[in-house]
C-alpha positions in Angstrom: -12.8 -12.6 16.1 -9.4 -14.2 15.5 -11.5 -17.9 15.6 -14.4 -16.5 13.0 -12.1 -15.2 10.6 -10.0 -18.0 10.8 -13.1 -20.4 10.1 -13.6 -18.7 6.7 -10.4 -19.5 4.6 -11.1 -20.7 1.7 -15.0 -20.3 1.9 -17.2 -18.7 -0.5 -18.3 -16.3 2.5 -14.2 -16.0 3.1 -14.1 -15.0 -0.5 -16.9 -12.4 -0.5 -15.1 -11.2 3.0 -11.4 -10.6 1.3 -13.2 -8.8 -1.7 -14.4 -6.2 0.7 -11.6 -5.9 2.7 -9.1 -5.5 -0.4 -11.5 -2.4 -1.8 -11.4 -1.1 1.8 -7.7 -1.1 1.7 -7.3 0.2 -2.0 -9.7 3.3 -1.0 -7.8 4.1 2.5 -3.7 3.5 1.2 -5.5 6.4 -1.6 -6.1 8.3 1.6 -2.6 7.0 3.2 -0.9 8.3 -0.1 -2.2 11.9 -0.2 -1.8 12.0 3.3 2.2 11.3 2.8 2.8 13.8 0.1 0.3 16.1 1.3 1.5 19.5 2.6 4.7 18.3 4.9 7.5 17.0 3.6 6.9 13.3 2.6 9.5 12.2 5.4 8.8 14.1 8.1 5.0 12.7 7.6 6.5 9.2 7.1 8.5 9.4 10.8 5.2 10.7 13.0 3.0 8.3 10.9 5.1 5.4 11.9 6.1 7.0 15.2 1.8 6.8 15.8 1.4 3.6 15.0 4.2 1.9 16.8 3.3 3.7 19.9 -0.8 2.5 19.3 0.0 -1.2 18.3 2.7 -1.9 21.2 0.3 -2.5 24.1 -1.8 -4.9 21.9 1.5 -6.6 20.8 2.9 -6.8 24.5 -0.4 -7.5 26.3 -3.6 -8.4 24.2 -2.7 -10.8 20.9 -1.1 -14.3 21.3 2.6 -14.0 21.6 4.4 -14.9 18.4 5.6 -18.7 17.8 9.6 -18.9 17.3 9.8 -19.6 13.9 7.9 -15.8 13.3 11.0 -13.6 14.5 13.0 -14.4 11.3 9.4 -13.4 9.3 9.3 -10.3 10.9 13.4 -9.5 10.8 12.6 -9.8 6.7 9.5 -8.2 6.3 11.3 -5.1 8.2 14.1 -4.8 6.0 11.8 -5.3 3.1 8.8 -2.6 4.3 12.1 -0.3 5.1 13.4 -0.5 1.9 9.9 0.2 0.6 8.7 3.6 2.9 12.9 4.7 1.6 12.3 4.4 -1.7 8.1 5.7 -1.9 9.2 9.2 0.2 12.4 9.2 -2.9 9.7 9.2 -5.1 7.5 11.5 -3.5 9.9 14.1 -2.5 10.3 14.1 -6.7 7.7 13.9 -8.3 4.4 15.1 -8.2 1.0 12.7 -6.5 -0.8 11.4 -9.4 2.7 10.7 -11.7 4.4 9.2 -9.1 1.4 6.9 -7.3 0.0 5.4 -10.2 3.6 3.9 -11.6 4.1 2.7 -8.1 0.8 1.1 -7.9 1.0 -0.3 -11.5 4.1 -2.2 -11.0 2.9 -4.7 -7.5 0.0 -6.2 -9.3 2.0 -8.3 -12.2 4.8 -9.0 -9.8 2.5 -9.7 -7.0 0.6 -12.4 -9.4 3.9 -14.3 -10.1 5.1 -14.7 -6.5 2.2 -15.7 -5.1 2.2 -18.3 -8.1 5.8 -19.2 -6.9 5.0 -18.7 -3.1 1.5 -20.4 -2.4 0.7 -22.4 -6.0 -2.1 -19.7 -7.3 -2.8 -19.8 -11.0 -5.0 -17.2 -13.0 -7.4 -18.2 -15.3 -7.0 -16.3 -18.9 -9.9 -14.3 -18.4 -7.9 -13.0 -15.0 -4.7 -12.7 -16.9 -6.9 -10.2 -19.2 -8.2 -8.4 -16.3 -4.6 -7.7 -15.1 -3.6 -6.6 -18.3 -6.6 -4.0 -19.1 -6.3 -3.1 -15.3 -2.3 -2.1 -16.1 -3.0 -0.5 -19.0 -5.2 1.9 -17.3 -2.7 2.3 -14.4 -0.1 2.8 -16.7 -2.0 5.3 -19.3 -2.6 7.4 -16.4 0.8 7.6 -15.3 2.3 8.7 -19.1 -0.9 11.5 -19.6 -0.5 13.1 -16.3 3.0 12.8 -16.8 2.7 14.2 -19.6 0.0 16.9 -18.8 0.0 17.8 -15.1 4.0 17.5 -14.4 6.1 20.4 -14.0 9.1 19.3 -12.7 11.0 18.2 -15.6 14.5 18.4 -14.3 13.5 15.3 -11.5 11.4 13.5 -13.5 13.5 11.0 -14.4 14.6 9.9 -10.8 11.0 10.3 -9.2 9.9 7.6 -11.9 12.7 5.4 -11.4 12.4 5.7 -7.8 8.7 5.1 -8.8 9.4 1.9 -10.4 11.6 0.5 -8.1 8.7 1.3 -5.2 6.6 -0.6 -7.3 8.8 -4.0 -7.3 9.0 -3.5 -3.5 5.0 -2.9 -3.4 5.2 -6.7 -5.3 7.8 -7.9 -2.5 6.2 -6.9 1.2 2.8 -7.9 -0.3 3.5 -11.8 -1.3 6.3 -12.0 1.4 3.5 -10.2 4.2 0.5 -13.1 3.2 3.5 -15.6 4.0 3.6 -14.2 7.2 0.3 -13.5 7.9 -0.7 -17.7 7.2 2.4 -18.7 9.5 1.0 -18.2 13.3 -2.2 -19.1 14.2 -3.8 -15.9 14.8 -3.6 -13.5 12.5 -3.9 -10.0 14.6 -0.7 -11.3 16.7 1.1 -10.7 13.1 -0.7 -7.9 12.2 -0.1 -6.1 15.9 3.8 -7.2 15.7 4.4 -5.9 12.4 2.9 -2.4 13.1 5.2 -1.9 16.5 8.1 -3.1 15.0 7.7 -1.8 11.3 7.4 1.7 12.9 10.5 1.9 14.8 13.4 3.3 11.9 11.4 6.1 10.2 10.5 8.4 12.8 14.9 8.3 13.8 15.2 9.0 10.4 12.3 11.7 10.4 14.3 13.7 13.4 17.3 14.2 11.6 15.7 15.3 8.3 13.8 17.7 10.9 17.1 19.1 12.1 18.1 19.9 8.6 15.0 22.0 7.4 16.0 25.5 7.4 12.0 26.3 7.5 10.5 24.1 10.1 6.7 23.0 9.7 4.1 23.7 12.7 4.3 20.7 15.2 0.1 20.8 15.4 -0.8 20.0 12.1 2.3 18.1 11.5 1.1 15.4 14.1 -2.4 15.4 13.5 -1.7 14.4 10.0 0.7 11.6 11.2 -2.0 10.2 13.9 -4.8 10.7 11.4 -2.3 8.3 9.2 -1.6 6.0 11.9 -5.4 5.0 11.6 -5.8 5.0 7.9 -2.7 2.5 8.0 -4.0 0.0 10.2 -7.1 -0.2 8.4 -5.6 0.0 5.3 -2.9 -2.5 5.4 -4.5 -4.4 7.9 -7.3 -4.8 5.7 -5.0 -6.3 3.0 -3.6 -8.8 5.1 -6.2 -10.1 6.5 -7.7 -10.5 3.1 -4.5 -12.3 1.5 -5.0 -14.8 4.6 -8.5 -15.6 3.3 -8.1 -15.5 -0.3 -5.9 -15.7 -3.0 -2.9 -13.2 -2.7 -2.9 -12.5 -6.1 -6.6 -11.3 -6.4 -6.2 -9.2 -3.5 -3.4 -7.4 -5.0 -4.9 -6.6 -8.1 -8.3 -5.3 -6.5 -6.1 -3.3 -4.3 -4.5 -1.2 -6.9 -8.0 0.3 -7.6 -6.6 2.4 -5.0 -5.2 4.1 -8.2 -8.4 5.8 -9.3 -9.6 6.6 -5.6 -5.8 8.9 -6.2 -6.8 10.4 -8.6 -10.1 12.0 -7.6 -8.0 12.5 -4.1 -5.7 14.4 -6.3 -9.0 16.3 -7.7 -10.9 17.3 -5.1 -7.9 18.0 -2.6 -5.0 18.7 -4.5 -6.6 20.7 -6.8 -5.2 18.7 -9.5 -7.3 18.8 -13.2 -9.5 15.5 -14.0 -10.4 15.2 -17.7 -12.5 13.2 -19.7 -9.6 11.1 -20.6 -8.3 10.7 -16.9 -11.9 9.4 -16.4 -11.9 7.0 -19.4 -8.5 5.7 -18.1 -9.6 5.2 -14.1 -12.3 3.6 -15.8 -10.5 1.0 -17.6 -8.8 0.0 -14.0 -12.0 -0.3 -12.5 -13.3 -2.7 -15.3 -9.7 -4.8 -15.2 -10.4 -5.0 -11.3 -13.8 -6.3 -12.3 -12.5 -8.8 -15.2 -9.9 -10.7 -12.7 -12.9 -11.0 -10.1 -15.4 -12.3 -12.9 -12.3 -14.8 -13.9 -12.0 -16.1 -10.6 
């Protein structure tokens, strides 16, 4: 598999093939989102999800993928500290702030910051039309954010640190994306970096995790506690595997913004399983993201 995907970068059927996987992975890190600030506290849930996925991507790192080259342990040292940084601040937000406030901000800020590095990075440029895309596709992100923020929230007093931790997410969102597609195009095969990066991204939160645990005065049920943290384990691989693999195909940039469509899968998550209202002008804003996502594809 390694060979045939390889053989499609920079192909039209390579292009067709990063489109899919970046909608795969905006629909499952929806999924991977709800699942984090879901019912258990978002770092507990953050610990067993990494703690899953380390444990399931080891034995392909050790014994089935290619072993890295040399130059790749500095790219994985960074892309730790910077993933790290990231789950830190996203479970800041989340522990804050309610789902669709919080996720939307976060989302809204990668796909800007996202197009600029990977202009710096890797030498992509967006046609105007795409540039319009991005900015029609924010503006929906962004419009959701301030009406459910000012609708659906009813946390007041922490408001103002869950969208600061929000933002600051979102500039990391911007980071592990461009600075991951580096990664991903330095070895030769692609599911070595992708089965690396899970063990060894997954070996801080669930230490962190445990001592949170020990200072809960109400304890959570370990059952449903690690079925939602193996059922994330799998959405995770798919999800940010998929994104990977499509930023080694394609252009970064485009696979960042059609990834934030993830923002509208959210918010019918949010509906149908948080119980959380959906309005005609929640609809009319998810639409305008779709239709940005749509604009910077028809540009390209």
């Amino acid at each position: 598999m390694s060979a045939w995907l390889t053989s499609l970068e920079g192909t039209e059927a390579g292009h067709d093939l990063a489109l899919v996987l970046a909608l795969l992975a905006a629909i499952l890190h929806a999924v991977f989102g709800a699942l984090q600030k879901g019912r258990h506290d978002p770092w507990l849930t953050r610990g067993v999800i990494d703690a899953f996925y380390a444990t399931i991507a080891a034995p392909f790192a050790l014994f089935v993928v290619p072993w890295p080259e040399p130059h790749m342990w500095p790219i994985f040292a960074t892309a730790w500290v910077i993933h790290i940084v990231y789950k830190t601040l996203q479970a800041m937000a989340y522990t804050r702030g309610s789902y669709t406030v919080v996720y939307p901000v976060v989302r809204g800020m990668g796909p800007f910051f996202t197009v600029i590095g990977a202009y710096l990075l890797f030498g992509e440029v967006f046609a105007p039309l795409q540039w319009l895309g991005v900015a029609v596709l924010l503006c929906g992100i962004f419009g959701l954010a301030l009406y459910n923020y000012l609708k659906l929230h009813d946390n007041r007093g922490q408001l103002g640190a869950a969208m600061g931790f929000a933002v600051m997410t979102g500039c990391m969102v911007a980071a592990y994306t461009t600075y991951d597609a580096y990664g991903i195009r330095a070895t030769a095969d692609p599911f070595t970096f992708l089965a690396w990066f899970f063990m060894i991204d997954g070996l801080v939160m669930p230490f962190v995790a445990a001592l949170r645990w020990r200072s809960l005065a109400v304890r959570p049920e370990m059952g449903p506690l690690m079925l939602r943290g193996f059922s994330g384990a799998i959405v995770a691989f798919f999800s940010f595997g998929a994104v990977m693999l499509a930023t080694r195909l394609d252009k970064v940039g485009e696979a960042a913004v059609l990834r934030e469509t993830s923002t509208v899968f959210a918010a019918l998550i949010g509906w149908v399983f948080l119980k959380e209202t959906v309005g005609p002008r929640r609809l009319g804003l998810m639409a305008l993201i779709a239709a940005g996502a749509v604009i910077v594809e028809m540009g390209g």
